[in-house]
Backbone as JSON Lines, residues from 0, in Angstrom:
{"i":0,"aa":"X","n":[-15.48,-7.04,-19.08],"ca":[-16.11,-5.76,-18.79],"c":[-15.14,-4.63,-19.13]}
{"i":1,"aa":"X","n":[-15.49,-3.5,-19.64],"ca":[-14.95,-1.98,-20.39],"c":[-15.27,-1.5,-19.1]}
{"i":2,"aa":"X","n":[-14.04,-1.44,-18.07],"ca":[-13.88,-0.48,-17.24],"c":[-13.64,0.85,-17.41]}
{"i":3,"aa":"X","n":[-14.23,1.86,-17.09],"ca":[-14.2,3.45,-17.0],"c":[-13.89,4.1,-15.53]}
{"i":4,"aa":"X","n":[-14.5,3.82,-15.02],"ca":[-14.74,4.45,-13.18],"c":[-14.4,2.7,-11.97]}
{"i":5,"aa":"X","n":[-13.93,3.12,-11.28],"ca":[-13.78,2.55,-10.04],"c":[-14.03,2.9,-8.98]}
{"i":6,"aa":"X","n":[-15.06,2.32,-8.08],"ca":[-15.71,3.1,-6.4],"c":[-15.11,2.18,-6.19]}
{"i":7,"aa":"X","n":[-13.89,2.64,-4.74],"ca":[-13.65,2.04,-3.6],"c":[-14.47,2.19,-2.42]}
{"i":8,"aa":"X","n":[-14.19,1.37,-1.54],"ca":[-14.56,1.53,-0.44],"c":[-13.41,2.23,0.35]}
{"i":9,"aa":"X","n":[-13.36,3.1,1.43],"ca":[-12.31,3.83,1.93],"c":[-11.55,2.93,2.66]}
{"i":10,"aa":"X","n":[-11.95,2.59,4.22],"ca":[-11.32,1.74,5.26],"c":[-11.48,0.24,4.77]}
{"i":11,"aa":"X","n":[-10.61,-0.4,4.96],"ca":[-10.09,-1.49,4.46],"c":[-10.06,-2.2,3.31]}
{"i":12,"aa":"X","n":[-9.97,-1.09,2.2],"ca":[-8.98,-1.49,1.07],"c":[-8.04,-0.73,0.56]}
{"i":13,"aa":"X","n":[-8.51,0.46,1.55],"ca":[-7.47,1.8,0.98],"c":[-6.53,2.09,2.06]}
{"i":14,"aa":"X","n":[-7.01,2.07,3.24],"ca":[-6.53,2.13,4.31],"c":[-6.29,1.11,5.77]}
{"i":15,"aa":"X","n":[-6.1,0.85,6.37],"ca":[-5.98,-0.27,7.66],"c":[-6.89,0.28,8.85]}
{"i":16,"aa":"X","n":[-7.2,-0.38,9.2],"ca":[-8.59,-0.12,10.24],"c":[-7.71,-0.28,11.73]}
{"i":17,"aa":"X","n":[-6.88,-0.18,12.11],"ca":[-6.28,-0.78,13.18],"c":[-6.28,0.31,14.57]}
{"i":18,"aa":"X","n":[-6.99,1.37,14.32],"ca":[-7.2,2.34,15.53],"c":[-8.11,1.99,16.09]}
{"i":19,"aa":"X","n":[-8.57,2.84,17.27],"ca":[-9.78,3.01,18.04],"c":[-10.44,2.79,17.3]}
{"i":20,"aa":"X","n":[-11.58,1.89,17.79],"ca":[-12.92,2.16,17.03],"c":[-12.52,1.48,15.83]}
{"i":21,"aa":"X","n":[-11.76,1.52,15.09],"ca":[-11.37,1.45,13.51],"c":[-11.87,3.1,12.76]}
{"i":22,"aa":"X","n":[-11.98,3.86,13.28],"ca":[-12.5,5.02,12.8],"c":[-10.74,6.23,12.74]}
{"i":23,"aa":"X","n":[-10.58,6.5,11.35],"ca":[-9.27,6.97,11.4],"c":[-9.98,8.85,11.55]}
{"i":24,"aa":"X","n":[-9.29,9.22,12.67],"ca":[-9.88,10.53,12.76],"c":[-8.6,11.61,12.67]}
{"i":25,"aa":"X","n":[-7.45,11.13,12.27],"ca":[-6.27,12.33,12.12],"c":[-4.98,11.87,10.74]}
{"i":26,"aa":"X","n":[-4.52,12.31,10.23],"ca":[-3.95,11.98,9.06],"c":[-2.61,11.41,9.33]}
{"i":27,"aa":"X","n":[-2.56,11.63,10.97],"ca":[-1.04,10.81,11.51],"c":[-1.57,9.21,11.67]}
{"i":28,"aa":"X","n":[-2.78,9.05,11.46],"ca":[-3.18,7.34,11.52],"c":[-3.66,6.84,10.51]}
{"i":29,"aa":"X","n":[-2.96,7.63,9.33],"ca":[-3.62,6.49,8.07],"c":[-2.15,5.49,7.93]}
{"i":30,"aa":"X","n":[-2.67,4.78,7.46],"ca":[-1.86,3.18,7.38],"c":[-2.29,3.12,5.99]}
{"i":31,"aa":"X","n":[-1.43,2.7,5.04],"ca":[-2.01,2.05,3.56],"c":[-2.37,0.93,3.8]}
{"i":32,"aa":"X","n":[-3.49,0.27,3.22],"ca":[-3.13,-1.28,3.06],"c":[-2.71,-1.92,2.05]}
{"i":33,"aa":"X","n":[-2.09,-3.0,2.28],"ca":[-0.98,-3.63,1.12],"c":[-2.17,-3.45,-0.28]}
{"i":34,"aa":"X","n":[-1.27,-3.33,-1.37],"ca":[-1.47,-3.2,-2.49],"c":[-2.22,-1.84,-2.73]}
{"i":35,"aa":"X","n":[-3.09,-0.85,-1.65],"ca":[-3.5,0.2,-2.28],"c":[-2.91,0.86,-3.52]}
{"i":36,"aa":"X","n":[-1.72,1.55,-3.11],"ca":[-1.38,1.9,-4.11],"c":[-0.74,2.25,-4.93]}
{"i":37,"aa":"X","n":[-0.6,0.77,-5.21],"ca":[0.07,-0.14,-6.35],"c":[-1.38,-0.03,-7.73]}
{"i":38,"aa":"X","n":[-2.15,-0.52,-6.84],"ca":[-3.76,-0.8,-7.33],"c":[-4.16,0.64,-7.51]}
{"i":39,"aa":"X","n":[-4.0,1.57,-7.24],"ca":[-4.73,3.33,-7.61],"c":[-3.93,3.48,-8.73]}
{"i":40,"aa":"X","n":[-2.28,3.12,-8.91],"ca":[-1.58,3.74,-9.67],"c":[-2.11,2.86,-10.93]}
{"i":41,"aa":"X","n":[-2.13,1.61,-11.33],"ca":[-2.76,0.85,-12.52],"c":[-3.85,1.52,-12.78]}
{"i":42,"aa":"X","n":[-4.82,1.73,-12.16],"ca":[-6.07,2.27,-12.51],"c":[-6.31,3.63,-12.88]}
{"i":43,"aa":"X","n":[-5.2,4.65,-12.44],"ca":[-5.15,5.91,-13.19],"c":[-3.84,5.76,-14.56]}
{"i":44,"aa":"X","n":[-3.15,4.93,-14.44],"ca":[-2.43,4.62,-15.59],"c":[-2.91,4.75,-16.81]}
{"i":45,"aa":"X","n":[-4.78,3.54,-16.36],"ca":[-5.54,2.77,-17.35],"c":[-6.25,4.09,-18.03]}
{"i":46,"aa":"X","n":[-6.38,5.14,-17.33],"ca":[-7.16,6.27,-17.7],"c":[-9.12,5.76,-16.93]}
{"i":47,"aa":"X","n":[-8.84,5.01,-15.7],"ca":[-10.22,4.81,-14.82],"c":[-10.51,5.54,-14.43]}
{"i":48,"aa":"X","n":[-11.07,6.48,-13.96],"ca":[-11.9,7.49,-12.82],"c":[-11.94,6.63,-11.67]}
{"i":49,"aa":"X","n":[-11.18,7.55,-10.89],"ca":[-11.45,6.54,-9.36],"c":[-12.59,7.41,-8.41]}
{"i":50,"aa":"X","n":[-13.31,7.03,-7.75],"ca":[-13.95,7.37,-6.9],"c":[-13.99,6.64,-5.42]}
{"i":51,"aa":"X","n":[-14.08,7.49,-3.88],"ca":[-13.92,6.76,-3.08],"c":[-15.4,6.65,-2.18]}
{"i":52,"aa":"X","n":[-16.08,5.81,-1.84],"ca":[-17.37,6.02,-0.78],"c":[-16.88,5.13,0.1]}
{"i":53,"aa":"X","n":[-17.11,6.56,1.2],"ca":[-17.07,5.79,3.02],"c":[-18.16,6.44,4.03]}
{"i":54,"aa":"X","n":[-18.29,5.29,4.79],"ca":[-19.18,5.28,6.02],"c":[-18.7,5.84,7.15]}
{"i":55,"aa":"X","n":[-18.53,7.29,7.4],"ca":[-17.83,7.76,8.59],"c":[-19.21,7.98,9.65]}
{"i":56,"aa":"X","n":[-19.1,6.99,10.21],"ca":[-20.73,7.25,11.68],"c":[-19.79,7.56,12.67]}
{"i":57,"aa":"X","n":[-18.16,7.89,12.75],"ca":[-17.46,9.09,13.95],"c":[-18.73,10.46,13.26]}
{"i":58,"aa":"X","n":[-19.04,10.89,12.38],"ca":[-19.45,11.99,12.51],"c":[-20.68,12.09,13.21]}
{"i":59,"aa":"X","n":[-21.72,11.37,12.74],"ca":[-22.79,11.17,13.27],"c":[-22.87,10.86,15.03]}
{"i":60,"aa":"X","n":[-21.94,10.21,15.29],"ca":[-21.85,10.0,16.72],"c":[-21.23,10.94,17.49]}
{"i":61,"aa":"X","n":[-21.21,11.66,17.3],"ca":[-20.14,13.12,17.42],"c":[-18.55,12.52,18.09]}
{"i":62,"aa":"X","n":[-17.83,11.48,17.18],"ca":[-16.45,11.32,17.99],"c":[-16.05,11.66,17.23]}
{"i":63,"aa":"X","n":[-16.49,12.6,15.78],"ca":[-15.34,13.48,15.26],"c":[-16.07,14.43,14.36]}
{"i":64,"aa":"X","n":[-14.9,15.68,14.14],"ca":[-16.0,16.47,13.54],"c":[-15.93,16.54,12.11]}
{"i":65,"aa":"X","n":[-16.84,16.51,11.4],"ca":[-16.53,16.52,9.72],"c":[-15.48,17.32,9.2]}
{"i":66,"aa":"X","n":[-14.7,18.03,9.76],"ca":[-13.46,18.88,9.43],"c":[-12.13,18.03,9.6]}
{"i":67,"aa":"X","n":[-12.33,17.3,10.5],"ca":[-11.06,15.85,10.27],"c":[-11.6,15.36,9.51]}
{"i":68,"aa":"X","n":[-12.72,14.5,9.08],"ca":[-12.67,13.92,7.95],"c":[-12.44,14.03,7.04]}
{"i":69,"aa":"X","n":[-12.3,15.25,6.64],"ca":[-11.67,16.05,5.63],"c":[-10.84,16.07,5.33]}
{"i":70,"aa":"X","n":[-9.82,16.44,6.37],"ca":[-7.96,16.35,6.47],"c":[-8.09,14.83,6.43]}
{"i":71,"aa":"X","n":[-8.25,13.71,6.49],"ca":[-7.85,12.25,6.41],"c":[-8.1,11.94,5.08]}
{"i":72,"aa":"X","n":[-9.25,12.61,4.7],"ca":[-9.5,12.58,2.83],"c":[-8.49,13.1,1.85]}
{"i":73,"aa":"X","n":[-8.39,14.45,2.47],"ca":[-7.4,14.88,2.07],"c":[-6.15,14.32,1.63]}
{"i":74,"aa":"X","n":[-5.6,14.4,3.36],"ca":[-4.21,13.22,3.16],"c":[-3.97,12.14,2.23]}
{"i":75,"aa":"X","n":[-5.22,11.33,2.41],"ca":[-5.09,10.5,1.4],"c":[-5.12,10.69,0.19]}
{"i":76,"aa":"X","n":[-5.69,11.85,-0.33],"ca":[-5.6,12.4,-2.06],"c":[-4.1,12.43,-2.48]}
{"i":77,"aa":"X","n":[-3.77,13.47,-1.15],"ca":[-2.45,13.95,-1.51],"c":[-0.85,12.8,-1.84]}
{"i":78,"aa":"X","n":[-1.07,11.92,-0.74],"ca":[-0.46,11.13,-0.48],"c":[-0.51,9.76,-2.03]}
{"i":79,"aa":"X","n":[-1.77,9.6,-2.25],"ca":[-2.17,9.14,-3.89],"c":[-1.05,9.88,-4.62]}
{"i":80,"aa":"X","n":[-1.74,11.06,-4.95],"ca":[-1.41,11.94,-5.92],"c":[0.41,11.87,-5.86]}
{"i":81,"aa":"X","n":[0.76,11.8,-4.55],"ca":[2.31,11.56,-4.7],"c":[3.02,10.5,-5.13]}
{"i":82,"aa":"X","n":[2.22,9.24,-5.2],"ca":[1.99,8.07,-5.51],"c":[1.79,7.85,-7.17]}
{"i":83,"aa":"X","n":[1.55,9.04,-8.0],"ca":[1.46,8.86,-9.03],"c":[-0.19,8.82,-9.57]}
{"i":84,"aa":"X","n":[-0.92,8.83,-8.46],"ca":[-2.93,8.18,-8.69],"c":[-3.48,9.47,-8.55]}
{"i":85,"aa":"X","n":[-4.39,9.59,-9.19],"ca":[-5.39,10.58,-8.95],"c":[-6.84,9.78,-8.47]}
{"i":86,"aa":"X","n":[-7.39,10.6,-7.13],"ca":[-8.11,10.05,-6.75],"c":[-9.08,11.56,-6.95]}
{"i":87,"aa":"X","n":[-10.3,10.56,-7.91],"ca":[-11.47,11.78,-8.75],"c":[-12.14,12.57,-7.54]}
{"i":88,"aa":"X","n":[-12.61,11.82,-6.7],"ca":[-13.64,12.44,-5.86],"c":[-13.75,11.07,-4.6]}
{"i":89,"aa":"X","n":[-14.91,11.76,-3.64],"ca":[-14.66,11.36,-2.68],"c":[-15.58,11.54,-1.76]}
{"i":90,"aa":"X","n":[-16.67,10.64,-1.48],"ca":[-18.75,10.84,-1.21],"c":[-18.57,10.16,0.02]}
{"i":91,"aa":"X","n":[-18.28,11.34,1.57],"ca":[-19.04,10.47,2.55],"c":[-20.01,10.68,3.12]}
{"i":92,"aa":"X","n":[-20.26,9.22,4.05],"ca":[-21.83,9.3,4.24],"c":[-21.41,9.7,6.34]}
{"i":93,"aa":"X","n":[-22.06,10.8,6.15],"ca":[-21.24,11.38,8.02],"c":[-22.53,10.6,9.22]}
{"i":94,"aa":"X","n":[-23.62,9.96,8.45],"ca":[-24.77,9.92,9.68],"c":[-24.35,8.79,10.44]}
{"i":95,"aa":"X","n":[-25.08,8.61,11.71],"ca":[-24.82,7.2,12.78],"c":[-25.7,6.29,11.8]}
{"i":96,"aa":"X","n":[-25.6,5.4,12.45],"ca":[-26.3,3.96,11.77],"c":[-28.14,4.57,11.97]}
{"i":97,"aa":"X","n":[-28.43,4.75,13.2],"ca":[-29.98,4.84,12.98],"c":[-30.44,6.47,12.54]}
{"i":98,"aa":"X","n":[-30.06,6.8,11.57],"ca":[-30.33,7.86,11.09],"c":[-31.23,7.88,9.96]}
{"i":99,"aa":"X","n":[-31.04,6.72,9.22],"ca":[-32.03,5.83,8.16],"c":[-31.63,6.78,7.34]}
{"i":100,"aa":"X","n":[-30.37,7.84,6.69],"ca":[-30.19,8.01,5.55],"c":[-30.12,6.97,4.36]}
{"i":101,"aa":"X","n":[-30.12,7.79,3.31],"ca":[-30.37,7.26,1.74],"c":[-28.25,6.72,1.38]}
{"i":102,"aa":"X","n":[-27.36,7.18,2.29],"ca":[-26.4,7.2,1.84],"c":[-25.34,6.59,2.64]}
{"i":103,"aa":"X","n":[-25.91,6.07,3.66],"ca":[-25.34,5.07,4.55],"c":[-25.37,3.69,3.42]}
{"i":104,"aa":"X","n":[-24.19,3.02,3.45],"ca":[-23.59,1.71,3.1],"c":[-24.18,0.7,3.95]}
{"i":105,"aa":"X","n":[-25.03,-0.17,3.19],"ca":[-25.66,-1.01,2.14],"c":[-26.32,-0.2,1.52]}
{"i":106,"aa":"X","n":[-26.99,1.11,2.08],"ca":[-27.72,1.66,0.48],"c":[-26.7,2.37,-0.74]}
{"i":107,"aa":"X","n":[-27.82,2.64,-1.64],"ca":[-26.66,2.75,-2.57],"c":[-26.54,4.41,-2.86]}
{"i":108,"aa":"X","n":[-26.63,5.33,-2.32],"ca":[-26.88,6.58,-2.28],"c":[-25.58,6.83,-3.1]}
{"i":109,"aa":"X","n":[-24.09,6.83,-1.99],"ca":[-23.1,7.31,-2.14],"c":[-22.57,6.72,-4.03]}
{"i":110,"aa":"X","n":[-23.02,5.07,-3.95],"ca":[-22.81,4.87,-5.32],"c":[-23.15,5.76,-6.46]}
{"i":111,"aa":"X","n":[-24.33,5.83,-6.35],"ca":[-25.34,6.69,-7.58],"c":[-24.55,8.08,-7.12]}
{"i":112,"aa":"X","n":[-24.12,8.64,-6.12],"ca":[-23.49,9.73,-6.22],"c":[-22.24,9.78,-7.08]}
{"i":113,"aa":"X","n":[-21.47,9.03,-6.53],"ca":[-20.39,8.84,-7.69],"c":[-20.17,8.38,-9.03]}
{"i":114,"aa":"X","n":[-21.17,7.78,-9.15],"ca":[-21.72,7.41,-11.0],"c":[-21.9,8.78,-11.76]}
{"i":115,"aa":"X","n":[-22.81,9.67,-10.68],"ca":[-23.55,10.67,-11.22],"c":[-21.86,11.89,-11.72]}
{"i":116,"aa":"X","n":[-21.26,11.72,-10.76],"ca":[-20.6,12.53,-10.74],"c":[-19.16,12.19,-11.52]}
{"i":117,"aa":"X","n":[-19.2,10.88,-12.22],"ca":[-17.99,10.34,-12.9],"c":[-18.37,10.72,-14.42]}
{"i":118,"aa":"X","n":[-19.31,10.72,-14.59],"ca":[-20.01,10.69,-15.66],"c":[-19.73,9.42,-16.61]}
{"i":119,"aa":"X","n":[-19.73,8.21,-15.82],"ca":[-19.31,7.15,-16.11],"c":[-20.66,6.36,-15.61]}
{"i":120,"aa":"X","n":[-21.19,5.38,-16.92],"ca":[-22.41,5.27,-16.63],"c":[-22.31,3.49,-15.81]}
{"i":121,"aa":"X","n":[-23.54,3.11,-15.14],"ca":[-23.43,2.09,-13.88],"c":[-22.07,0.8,-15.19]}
{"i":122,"aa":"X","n":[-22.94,0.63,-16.05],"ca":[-22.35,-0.8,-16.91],"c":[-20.91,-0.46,-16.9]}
{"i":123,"aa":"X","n":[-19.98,0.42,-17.01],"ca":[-18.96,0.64,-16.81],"c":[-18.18,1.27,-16.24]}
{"i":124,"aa":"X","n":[-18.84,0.68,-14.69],"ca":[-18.54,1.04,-13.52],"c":[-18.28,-0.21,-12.55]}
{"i":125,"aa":"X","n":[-17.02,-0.42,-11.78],"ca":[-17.12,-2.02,-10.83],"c":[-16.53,-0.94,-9.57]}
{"i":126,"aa":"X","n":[-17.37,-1.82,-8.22],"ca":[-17.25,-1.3,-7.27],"c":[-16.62,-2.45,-6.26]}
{"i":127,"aa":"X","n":[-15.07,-1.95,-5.59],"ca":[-14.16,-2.8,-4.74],"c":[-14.72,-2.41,-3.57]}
{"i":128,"aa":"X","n":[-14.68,-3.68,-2.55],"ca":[-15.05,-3.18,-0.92],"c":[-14.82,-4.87,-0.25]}
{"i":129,"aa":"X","n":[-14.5,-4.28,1.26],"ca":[-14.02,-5.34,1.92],"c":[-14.75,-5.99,2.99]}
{"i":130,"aa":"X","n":[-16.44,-5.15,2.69],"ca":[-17.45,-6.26,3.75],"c":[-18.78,-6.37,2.57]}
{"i":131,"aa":"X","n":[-19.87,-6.58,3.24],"ca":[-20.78,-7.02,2.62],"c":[-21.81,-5.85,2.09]}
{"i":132,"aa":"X","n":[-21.74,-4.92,3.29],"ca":[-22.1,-3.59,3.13],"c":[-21.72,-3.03,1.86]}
{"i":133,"aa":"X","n":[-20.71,-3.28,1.56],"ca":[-19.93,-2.41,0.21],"c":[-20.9,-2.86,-1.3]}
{"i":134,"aa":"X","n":[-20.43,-4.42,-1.01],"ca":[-20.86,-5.38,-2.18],"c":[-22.56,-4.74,-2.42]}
{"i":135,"aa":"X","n":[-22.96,-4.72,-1.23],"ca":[-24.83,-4.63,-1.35],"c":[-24.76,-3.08,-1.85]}
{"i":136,"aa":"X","n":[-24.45,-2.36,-1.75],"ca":[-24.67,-1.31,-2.0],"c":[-24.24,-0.98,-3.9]}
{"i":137,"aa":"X","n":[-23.13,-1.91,-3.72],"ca":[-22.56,-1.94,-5.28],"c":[-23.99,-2.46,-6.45]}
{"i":138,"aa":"X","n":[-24.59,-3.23,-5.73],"ca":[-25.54,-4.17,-6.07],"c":[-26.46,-2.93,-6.17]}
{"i":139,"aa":"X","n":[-26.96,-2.71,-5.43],"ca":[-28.64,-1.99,-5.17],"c":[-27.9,-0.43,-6.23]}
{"i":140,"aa":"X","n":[-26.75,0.05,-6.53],"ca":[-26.74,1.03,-7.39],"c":[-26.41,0.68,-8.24]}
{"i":141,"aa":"X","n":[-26.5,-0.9,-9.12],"ca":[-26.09,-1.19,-10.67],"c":[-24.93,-1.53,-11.12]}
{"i":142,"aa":"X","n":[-24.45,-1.47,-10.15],"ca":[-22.51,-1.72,-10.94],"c":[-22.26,-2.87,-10.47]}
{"i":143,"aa":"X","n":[-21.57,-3.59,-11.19],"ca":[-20.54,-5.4,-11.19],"c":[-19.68,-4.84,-9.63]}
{"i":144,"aa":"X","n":[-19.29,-5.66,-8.79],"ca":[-19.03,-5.79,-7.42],"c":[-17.56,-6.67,-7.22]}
{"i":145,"aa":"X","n":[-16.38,-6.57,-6.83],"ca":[-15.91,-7.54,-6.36],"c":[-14.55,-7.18,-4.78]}
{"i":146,"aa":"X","n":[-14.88,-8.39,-4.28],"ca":[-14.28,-7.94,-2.86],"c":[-12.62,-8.72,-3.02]}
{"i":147,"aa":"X","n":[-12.62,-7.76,-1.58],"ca":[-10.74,-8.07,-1.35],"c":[-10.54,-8.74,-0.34]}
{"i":148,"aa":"X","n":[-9.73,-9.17,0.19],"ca":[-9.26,-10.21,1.44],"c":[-8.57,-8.93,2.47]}
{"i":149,"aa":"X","n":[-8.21,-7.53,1.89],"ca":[-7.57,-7.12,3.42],"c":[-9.61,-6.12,4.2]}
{"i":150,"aa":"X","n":[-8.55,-5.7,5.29],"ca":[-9.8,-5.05,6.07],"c":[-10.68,-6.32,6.64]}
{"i":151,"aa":"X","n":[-12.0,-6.31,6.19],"ca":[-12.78,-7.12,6.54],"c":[-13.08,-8.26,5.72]}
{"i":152,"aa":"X","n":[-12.09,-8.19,4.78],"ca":[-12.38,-9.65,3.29],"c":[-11.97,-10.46,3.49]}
{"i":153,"aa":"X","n":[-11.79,-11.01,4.63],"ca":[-11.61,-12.45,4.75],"c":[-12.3,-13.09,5.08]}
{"i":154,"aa":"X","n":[-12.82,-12.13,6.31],"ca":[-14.38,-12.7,7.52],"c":[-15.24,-12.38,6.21]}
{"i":155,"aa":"X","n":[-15.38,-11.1,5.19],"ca":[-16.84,-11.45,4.39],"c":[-16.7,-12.61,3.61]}
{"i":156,"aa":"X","n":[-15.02,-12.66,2.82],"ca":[-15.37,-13.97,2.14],"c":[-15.67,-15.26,3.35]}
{"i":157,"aa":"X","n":[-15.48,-15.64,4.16],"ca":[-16.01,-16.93,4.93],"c":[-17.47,-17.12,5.55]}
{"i":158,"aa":"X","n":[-18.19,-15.77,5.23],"ca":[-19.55,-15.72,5.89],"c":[-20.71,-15.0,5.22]}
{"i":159,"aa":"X","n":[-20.17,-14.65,3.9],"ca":[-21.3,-14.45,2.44],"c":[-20.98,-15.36,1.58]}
{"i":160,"aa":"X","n":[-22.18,-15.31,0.98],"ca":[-22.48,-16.23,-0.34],"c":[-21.73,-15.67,-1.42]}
{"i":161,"aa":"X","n":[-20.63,-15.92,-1.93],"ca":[-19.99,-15.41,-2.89],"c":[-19.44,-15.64,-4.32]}
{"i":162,"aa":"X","n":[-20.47,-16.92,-4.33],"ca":[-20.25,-17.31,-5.34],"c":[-19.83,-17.16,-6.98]}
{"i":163,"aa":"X","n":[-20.63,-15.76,-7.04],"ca":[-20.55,-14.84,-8.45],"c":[-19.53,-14.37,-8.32]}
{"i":164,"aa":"X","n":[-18.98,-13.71,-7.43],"ca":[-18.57,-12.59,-6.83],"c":[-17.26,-12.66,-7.01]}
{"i":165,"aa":"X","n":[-16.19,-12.19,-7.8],"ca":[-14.7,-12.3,-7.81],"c":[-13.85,-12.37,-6.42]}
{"i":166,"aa":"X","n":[-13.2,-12.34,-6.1],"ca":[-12.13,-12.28,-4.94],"c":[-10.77,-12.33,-5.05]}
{"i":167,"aa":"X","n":[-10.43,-10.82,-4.39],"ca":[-8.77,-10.87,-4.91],"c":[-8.3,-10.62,-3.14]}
{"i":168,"aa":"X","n":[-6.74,-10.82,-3.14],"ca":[-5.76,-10.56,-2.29],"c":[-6.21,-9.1,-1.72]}
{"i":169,"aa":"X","n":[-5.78,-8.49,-2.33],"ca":[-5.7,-6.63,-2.6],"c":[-6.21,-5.94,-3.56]}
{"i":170,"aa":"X","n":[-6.22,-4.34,-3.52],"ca":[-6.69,-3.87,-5.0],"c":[-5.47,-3.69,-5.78]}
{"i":171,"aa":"X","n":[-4.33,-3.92,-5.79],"ca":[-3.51,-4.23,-6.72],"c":[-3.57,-5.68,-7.58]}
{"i":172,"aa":"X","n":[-4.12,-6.66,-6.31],"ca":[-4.19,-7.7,-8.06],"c":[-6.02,-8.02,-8.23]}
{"i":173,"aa":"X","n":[-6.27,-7.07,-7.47],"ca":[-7.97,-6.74,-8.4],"c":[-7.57,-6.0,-9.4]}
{"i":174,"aa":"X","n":[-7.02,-4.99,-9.58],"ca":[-6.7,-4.0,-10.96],"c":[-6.19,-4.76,-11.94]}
{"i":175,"aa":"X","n":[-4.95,-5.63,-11.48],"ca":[-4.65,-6.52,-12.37],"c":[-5.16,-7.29,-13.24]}
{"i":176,"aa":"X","n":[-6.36,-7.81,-12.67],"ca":[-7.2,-8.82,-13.14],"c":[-8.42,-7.78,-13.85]}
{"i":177,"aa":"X","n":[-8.96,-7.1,-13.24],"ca":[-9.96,-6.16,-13.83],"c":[-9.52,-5.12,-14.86]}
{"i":178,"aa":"X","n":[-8.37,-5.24,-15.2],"ca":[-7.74,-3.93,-16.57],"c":[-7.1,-5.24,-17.29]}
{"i":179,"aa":"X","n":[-6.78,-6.57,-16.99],"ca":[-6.4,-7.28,-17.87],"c":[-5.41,-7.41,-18.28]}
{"i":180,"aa":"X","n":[-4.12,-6.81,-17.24],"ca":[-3.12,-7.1,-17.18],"c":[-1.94,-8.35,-16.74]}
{"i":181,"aa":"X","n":[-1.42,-8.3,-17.77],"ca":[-0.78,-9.87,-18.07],"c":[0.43,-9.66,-17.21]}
């Protein structure tokens, strides 16, 4: 596959879920997770468009207000960007679970947002994520899918059908393997 664009998933492949809740609501609690970025820096090396979609339902539930989510987005751009990565953009979805938006993860809202906005069309586009939610959503907006072992990729790989489905350590040796580096 002729990679162009890359959608991550935010919490647990970019970051460590290990707070309250797992919901990171201040930029003094982001944690990298191993290989992030190692894995951002290959992929802006490659000349990929990165894009990030996350499920923040702190907003929707009011345990935080969309103005931290912001600063944690932020942080993390910046903190990339110091890293050597440019991270393109960055689509979250703020509603609670029963809100039945179009852009809550398994649907594919936030995907097709970031396709739209990469100008990178679905066929050369693969979308990383570390539960099942991610994968389905990768699915239902057109793009090739493959999951990681940190965050929640261990429990999804032991309790989805994954047969098609690649599986790496981290997104450092997903990049590896997906840019074709020897």
């Amino acid at each position: 596959m002729d990679i162009h664009h890359v959608i991550l998933d935010r919490d647990g492949v970019l970051n460590r879920e290990d707070t309250e809740g797992g919901w990171i609501r201040d930029p003094e609690e982001w944690r990298w997770e191993q290989g992030a970025r190692e894995g951002l820096l290959l992929f802006s090396r490659a000349g990929v468009r990165i894009s990030v979609v996350t499920n923040q339902s702190c907003i929707g539930r009011g345990v935080a207000e969309p103005e931290a989510i912001d600063r944690v987005n932020d942080h993390m751009r910046r903190e990339a960007a110091a890293a050597g990565a440019g991270i393109d953009a960055v689509f979250v979805c703020p509603h609670a679970p029963d809100e039945g938006c179009d852009c809550r993860k398994p649907r594919s809202g936030l995907v097709r947002q970031a396709i739209e906005a990469s100008g990178v069309p679905a066929t050369q586009t693969v979308l990383v994520g570390d539960a099942a939610r991610d994968l389905e959503a990768g699915r239902q907006g057109g793009v090739e899918v493959v999951l990681v072992r940190t965050g929640k990729g261990r429990k999804t790989e032991k309790e989805e059908q994954l047969e098609t489905i690649p599986v790496y350590d981290d997104l450092h040796s997903a990049a590896i393997d997906l840019l074709g580096i020897e």
